[in-house]
SERO-4910 file (N, C-alpha, C, O; in steps of 0.05 Angstrom, whole numbers):
BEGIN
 pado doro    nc1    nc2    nc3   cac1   cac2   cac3    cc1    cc2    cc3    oc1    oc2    oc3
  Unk    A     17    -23      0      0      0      0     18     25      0     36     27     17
  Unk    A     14     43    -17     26     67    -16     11     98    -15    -13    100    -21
  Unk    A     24    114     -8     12    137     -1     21    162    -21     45    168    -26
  Unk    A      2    172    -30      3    205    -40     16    225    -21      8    234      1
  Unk    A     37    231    -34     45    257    -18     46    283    -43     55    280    -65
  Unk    A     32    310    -31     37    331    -52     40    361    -37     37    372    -15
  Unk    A     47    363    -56     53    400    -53     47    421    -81     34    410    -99
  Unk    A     53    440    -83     40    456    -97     59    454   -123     51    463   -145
  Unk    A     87    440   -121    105    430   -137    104    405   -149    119    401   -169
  Unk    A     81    378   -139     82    360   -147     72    348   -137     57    358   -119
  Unk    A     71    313   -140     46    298   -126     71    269   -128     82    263   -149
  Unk    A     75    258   -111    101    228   -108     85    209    -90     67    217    -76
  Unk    A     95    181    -91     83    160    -90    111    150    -75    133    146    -85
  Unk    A    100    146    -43    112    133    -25    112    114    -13     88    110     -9
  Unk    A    127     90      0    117     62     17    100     76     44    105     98     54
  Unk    A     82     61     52     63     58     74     87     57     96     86     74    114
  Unk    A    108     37     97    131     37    124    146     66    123    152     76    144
  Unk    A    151     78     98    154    101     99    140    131    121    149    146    138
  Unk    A    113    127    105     96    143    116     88    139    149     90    158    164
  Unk    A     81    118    158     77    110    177    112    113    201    107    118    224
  Unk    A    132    110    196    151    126    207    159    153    212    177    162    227
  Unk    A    141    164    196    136    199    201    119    207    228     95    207    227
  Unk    A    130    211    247    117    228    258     93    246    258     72    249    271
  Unk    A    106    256    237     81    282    227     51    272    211     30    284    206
  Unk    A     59    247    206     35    230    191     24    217    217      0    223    222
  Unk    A     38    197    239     15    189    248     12    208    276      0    199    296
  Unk    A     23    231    278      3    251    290    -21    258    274    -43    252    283
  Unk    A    -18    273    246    -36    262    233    -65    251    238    -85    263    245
  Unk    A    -60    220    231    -69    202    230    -92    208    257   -116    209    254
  Unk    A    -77    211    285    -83    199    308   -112    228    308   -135    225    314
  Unk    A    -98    255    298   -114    277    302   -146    271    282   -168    280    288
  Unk    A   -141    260    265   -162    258    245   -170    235    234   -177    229    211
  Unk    A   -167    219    258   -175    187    269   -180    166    237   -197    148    233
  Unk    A   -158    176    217   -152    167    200   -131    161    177   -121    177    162
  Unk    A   -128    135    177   -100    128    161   -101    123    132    -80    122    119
  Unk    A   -118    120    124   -126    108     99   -109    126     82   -100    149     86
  Unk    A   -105    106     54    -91    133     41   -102    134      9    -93    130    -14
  Unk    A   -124    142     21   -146    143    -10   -138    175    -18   -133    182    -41
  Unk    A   -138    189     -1   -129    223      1   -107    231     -2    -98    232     20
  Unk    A    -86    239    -21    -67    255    -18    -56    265      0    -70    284      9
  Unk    A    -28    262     17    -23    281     44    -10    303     33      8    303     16
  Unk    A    -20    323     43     -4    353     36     26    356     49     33    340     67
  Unk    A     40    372     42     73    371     54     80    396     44     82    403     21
  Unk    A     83    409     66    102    438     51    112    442     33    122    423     21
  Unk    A    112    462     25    115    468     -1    164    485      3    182    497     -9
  Unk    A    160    472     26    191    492     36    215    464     21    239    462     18
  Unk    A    194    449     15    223    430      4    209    417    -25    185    413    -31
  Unk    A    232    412    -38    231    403    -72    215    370    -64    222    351    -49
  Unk    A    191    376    -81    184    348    -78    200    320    -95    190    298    -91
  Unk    A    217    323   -110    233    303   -113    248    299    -94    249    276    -86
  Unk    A    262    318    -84    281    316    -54    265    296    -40    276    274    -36
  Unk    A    233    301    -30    230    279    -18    225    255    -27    229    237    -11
  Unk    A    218    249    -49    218    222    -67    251    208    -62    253    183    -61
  Unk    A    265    219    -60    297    203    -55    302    199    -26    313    179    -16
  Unk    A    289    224    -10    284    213     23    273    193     32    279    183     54
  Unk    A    249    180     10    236    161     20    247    142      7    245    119     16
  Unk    A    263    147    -18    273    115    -28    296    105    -15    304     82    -13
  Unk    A    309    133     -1    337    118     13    325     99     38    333     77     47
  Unk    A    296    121     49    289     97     71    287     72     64    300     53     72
  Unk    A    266     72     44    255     45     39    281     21     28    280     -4     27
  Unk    A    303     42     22    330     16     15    336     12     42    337    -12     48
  Unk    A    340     25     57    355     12     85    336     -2    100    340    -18    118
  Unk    A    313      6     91    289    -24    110    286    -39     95    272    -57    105
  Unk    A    294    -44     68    291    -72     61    309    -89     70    302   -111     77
  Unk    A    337    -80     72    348    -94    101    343   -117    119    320   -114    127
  Unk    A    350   -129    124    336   -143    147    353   -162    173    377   -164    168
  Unk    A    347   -170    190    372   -177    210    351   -194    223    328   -191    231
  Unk    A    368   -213    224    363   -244    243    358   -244    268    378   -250    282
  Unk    A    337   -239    281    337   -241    317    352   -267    331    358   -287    319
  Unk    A    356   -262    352    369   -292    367    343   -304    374    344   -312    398
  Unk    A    318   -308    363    300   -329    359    297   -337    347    285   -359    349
  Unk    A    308   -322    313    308   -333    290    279   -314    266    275   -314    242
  Unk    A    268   -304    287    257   -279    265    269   -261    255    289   -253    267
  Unk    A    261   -251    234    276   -223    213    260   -204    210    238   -205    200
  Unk    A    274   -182    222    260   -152    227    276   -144    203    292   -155    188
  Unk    A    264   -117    205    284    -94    178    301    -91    195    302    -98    219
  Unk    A    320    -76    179    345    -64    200    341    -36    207    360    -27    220
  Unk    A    320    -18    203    311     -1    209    306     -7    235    316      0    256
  Unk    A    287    -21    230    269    -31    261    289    -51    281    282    -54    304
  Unk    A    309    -63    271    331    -74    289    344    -52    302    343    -56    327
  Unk    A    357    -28    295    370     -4    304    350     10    318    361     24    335
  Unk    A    326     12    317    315     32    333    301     25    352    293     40    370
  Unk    A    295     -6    351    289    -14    382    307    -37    388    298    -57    398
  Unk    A    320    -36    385    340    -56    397    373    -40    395    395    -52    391
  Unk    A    370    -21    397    394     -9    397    410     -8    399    429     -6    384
  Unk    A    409    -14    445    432    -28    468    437    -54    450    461    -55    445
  Unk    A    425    -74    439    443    -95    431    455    -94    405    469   -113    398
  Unk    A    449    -71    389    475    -66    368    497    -57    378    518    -67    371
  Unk    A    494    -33    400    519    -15    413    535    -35    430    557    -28    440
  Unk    A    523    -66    433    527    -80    450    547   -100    431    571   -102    434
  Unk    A    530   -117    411    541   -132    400    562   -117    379    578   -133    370
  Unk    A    564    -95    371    578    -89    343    592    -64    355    616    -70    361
  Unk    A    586    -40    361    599    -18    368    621    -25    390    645    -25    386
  Unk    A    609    -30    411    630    -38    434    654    -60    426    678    -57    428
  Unk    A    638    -87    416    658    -95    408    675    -91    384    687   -110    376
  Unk    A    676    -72    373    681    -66    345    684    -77    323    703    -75    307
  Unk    A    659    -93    321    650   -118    299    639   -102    270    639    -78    271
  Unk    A    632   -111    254    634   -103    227    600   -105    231    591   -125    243
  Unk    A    581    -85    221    555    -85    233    544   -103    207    561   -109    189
  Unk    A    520   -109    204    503   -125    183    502   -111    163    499    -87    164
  Unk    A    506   -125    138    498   -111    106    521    -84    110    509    -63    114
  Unk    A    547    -82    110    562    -60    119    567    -54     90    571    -32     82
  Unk    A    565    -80     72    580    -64     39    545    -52     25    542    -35      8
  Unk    A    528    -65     37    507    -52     18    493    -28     37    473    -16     29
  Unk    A    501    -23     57    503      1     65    515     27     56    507     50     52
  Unk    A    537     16     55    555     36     34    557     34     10    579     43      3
  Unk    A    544     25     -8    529     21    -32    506     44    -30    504     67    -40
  Unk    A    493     31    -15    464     61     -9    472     85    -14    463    101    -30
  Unk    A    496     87      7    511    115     24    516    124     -6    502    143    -14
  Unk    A    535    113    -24    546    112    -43    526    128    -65    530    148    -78
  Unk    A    507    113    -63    488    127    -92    477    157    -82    472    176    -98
  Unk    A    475    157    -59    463    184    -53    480    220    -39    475    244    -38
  Unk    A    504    199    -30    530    214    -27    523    239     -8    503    253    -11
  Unk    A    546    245     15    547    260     41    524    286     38    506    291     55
  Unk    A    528    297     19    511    324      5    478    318     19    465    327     38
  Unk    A    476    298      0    450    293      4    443    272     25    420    265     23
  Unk    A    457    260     46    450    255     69    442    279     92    420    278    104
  Unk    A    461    299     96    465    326    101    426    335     95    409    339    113
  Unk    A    422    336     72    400    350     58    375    336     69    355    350     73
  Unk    A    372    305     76    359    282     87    350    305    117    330    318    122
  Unk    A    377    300    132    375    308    154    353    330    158    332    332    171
  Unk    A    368    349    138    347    383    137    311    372    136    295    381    153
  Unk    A    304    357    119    274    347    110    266    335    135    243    339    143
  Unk    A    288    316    151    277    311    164    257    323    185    238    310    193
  Unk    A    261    350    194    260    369    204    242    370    206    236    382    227
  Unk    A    215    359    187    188    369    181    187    334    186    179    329    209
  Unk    A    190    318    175    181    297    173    179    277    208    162    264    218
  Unk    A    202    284    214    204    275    239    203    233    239    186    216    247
  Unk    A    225    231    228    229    200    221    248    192    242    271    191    233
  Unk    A    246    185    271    267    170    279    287    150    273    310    149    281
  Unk    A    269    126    248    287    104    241    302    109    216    319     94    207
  Unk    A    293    138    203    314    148    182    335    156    200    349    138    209
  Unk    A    340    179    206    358    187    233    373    168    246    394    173    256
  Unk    A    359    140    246    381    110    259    397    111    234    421    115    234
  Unk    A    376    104    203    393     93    181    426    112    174    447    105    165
  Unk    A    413    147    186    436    164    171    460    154    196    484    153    191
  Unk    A    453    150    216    477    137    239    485    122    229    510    122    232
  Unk    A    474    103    213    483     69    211    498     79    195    521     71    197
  Unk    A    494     98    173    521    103    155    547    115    168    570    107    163
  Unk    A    540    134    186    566    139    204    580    120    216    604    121    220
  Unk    A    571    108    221    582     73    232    595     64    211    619     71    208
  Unk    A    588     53    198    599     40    168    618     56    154    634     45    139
  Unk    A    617     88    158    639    103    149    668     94    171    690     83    165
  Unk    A    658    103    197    675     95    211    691     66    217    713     63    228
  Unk    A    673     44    206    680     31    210    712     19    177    733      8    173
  Unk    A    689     33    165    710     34    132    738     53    142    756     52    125
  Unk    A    742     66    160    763     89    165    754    114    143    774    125    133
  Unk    A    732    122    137    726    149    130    710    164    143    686    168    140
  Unk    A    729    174    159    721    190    179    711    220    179    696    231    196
  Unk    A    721    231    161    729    266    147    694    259    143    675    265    157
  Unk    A    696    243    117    658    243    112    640    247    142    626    268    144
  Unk    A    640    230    161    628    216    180    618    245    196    596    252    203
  Unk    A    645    259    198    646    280    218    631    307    203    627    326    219
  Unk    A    625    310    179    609    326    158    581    319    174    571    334    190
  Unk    A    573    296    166    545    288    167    533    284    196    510    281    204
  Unk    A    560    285    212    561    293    252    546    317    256    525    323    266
  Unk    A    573    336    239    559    368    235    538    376    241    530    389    261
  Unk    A    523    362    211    488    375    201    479    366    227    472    382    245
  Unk    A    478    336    231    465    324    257    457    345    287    437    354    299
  Unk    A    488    345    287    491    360    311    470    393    309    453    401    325
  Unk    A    479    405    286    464    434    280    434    432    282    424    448    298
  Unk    A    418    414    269    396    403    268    391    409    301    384    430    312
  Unk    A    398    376    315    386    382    335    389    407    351    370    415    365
  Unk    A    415    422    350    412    444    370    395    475    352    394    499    360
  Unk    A    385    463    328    364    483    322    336    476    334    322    493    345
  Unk    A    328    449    330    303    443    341    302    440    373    280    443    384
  Unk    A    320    436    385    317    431    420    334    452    440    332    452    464
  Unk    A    347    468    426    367    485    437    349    509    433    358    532    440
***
């Protein structure tokens, strides 16, 4: 199932796991005790609606992802990093293990390049996606873990600016 998103610039066709990780949708949702997506969602007009058509495809590449529980079910790796966090920082960061899907991570990272992670971040702003925000970490991880660090510390930057625009 996918959802209409538009603005006065255009009209783009997004995944449902997409939309439903927005904040701003299932506030939404919860205010106007409906999810369905027979209706077009409106979206500011302050960002290029192709910009967000690549925001949502980078999501939807890093949740097709997926990672093995120690029961033997398979979550996305979106949804592995953002509620199971302590046992990535646990199993992979601390011990400084090579995290899951690390080359098609940087494959992703690769097609969309620091610029436009940076630019991710900014959209986020409105969109309010926690498990994008994990995925743009997971690439700092994977940079760091590749030893490209110069990148890593760019895309720290925006991070960092971001939040001390919205919470500071």
């Amino acid at each position: 199932m996918n959802y209409t998103l538009r603005n006065t610039y255009g009209t783009i066709s997004v995944s449902d796991k997409f939309v439903n990780s927005c904040k701003v949708f299932t506030n939404l949702f919860e205010d106007t005790e409906n999810c369905d997506n027979l209706e077009p969602l409106t979206i500011t007009d302050s960002y290029d609606i192709n910009d967000v058509k690549q925001l949502a495809n980078f999501y939807d590449e890093l949740d097709a992802l997926s990672v093995e529980l120690d029961n033997g079910d398979n979550i996305s790796y979106l949804e592995y990093i953002t509620t199971h966090q302590q046992e990535f920082i646990q199993t992979y960061t601390n011990m400084r293990r090579k995290p899951p899907h690390c080359k098609k991570v940087m494959e992703i990272y690769q097609c969309y390049g620091s610029a436009k992670l940076q630019e991710f971040i900014q959209l986020d702003s409105f969109f309010n996606n926690q498990k994008l925000i994990r995925g743009i970490m997971l690439c700092i991880v994977v940079f760091i873990y590749v030893d490209d660090k110069g990148q890593a510390d760019e895309i720290m930057k925006t991070l960092m600016r971001v939040v001390e625009d919205q919470y500071i």
